[in-house]
N, C-alpha and C positions, 0 to 999 in steps of 0.2 A: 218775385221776392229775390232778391240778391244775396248771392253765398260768397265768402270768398276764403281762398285757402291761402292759411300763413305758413311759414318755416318758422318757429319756436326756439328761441336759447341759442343764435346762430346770427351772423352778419351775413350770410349769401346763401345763396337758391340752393335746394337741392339737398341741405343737409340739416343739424337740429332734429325738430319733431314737428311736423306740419298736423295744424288743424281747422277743421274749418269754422266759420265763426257768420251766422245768419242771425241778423239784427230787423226785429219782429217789430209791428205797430201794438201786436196782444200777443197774451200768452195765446200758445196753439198746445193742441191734444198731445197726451203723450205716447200715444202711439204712433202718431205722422212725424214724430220728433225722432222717434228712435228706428221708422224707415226711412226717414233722411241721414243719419246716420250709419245703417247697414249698407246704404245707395255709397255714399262717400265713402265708406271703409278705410278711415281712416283711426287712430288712436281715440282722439276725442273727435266729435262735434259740441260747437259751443253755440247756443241758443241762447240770446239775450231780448230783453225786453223794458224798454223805459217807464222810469219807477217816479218817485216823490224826489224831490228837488236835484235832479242832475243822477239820482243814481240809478242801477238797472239791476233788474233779477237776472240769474245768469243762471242757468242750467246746462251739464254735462251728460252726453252719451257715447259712449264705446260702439263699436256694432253690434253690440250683442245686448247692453245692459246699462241703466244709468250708474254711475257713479258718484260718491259724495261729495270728492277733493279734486281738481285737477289743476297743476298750476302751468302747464305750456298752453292748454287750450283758454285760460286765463290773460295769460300774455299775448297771445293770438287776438284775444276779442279787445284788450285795451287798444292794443296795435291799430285794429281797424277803428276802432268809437275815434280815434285822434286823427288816423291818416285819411279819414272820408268822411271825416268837417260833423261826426255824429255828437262831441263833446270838444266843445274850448277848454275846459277846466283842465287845469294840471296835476288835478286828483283824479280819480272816481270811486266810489264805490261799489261793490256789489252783494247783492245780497243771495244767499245762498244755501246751502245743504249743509255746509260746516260753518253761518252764521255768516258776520259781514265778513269781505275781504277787501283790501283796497289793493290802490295802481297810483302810481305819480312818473311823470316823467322825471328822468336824472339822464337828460340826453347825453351819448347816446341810448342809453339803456332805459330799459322798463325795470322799475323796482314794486314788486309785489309785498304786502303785508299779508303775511299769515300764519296759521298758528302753528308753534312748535309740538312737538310731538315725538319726545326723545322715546326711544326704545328701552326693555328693560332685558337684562339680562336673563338668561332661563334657559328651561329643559327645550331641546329642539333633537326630533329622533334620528338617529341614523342614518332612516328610511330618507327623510327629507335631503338631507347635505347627500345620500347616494344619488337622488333624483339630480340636485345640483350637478354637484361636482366637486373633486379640490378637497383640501383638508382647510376645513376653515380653523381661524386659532380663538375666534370669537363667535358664542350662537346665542340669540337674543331672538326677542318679539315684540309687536308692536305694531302700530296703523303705518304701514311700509308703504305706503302709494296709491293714491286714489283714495283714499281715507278706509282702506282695507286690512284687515287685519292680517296677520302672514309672521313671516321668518326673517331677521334679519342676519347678516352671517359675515362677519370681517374675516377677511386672509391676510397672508401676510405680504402679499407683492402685486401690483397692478400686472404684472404677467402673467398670475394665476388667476386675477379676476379674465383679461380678456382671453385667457385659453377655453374659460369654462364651457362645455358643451349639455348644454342640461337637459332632461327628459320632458319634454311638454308634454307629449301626450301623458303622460303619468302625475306632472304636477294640475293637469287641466281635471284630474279624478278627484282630486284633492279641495274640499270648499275652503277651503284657505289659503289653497298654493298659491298663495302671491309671495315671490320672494326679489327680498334685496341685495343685493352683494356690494362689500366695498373692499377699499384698501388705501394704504399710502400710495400717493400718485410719485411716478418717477419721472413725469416731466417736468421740467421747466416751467414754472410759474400756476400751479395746481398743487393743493395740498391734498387731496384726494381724487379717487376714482369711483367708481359705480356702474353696475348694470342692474334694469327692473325684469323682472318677469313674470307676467299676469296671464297666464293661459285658463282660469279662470273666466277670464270677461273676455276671452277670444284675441288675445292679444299673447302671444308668445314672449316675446320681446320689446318693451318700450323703447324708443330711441331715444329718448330726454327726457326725463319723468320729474317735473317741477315739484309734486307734490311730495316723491319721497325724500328732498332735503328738508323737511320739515322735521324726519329723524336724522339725516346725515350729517346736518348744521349742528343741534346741540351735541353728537356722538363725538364728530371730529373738534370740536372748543375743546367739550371735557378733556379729549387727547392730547390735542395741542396747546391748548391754551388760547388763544386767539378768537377774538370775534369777531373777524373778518375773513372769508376760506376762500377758495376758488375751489368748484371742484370740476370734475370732467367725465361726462357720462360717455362710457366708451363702448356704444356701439354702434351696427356699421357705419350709421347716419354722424353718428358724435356730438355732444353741445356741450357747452360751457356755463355754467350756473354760478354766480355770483351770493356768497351768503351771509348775510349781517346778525348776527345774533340782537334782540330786541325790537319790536317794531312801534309804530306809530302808539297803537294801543296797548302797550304794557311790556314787560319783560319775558311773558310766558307766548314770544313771538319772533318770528323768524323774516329778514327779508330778503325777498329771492328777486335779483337782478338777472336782466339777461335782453337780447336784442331780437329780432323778429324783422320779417322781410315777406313782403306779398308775393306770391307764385303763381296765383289765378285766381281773375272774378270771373262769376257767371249767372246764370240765374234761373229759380225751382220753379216748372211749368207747372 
C-alpha cells in the first residue's frame, strides 16, 4: 500500500505542515490506522477511501489520537487524489467527522470548503495565558483546531505572538489545552498571524493548522471587515493560508486556500 508525504499551505519542500496521506481500496481497523500514524509521527495522517460517485471517506490521526477537523492533512490527500491520476474531477468531496467537506482546484492553489467556527468571547483563567505567555488583550473559546475545544487569545503585535514560549508539559495536563494565538500581521501582504498548540494530542506545536482558520477567518472579517484575509502561521516550519469568508454550501462557511508539494512516496509492508 502506498503512503506518501505532502508539505501542506506552502510552494516548496521542507516547510508548511507535511502529512501523510494513504489512499485505501476498504476502510482498515482503527487501530492499524492509528499505528501508522504513531510510525509516521507526523501532525496528521490522512487515510482515505473511495466512496459513491467520485467521493471518499477520509479519516484523520495524530500519533496519539484521532481527530474530528484537519484541514493541511486535507489539502495533503486532495493534493495526491489529483497528482496520482486518483480523481479527474475538479471538485471532490469528502466525507467526514465534521460532515462533508470539499476541495476544487483554483490552480495554483487548493481551495477547501469548510465550516466556520467563529469563537466566542469569555472567561479564560490566568492559569491558562501563565501557561501561554504574553499579555493577551483579547481571551475567548471555541473549537480552535482539529475540531477541539480550547482557548483562543489575541495580542496585540505579531512579535508577541512569535516570542511566545509556552508550557507544554503543563498545557499537555490540561483536557482542553489546546490553544490559539493570533495577532495583526506586520508583514507585507498578510492581515494576520497565528500559532496552534495541541500538546493534548502529542503535538506541541502545529506548523500550519488549516483547521484553526475556521475561527481565525470569521474573527479577523469581524476586525477588519474583509472577506478575503491572508494569514501567516508563524512557526518554525511557516505557511500561508488563504481565507474566503462563505463557501460552496452556505454562508456559515469558510474557504481555505493554500498549495502543497510531494516530499516522499513509499510503501506500508
Amino acid at each position: 500500500m502506498r503512503i506518501v508525504q505532502v508539505d501542506a499551505f506552502t510552494d516548496r519542500p521542507f516547510s508548511g505542515n507535511p502529512a501523510a496521506v494513504c489512499v485505501m481500496s476498504q476502510a482498515a481497523d482503527a487501530t492499524w490506522m492509528q499505528n501508522v500514524a504513531r510510525e509516521m509521527n507526523l501532525s496528521e495522517t490522512a487515510f482515505l477511501v473511495p466512496g459513491r460517485s467520485g467521493e471518499y471517506d477520509l479519516r484523520w490521526f495524530t500519533p496519539t489520537v484521532e481527530v474530528e477537523l484537519c484541514g493541511h492533512a486535507t489539502l495533503a490527500s486532495a493534493h495526491v487524489l489529483w497528482e496520482d491520476g486518483h480523481s479527474a474531477d475538479e471538485s471532490i468531496r469528502f466525507n467526514t467527522r465534521s460532515g462533508v467537506l470539499g476541495a476544487r482546484r483554483d490552480d495554483p492553489w487548493i481551495e477547501l470548503d469548510f465550516p466556520s467556527r467563529p469563537p466566542i468571547e469569555g472567561q479564560v483563567g490566568d492559569e491558562i495565558v501563565e501557561m501561554v505567555g504574553g499579555t493577551p488583550i483579547v481571551r475567548a473559546r471555541g473549537n480552535v483546531g482539529g475540531g477541539q475545544s480550547g482557548y483562543f487569545l489575541e495580542y496585540e503585535s505579531e512579535e508577541e505572538v512569535r516570542g511566545l514560549k509556552p508550557n507544554f508539559s503543563r498545557l499537555a495536563d490540561v483536557p482542553d489545552g489546546y490553544v490559539l494565538v493570533t495577532a495583526p500581521a506586520a508583514m507585507d501582504g498578510y492581515d494576520f498571524v497565528s500559532r496552534f498548540f495541541a500538546p493534548p494530542a502529542g503535538i506541541d506545536e502545529d506548523p500550519v493548522t488549516g483547521s484553526a482558520h475556521c475561527s481565525l477567518g470569521p474573527w479577523w472579517q469581524a476586525k477588519l471587515g474583509k472577506d478575503e484575509l491572508m494569514g501567516f502561521q508563524c512557526s518554525a516550519r511557516g505557511g500561508a493560508v488563504r481565507v474566503r469568508m462563505g463557501g460552496d454550501t452556505g454562508a456559515d462557511r469558510v474557504r481555505l486556500g493554500g498549495r502543497a508539494v510531494t516530499v516522499l512516496r513509499g510503501e506500508l509492508v
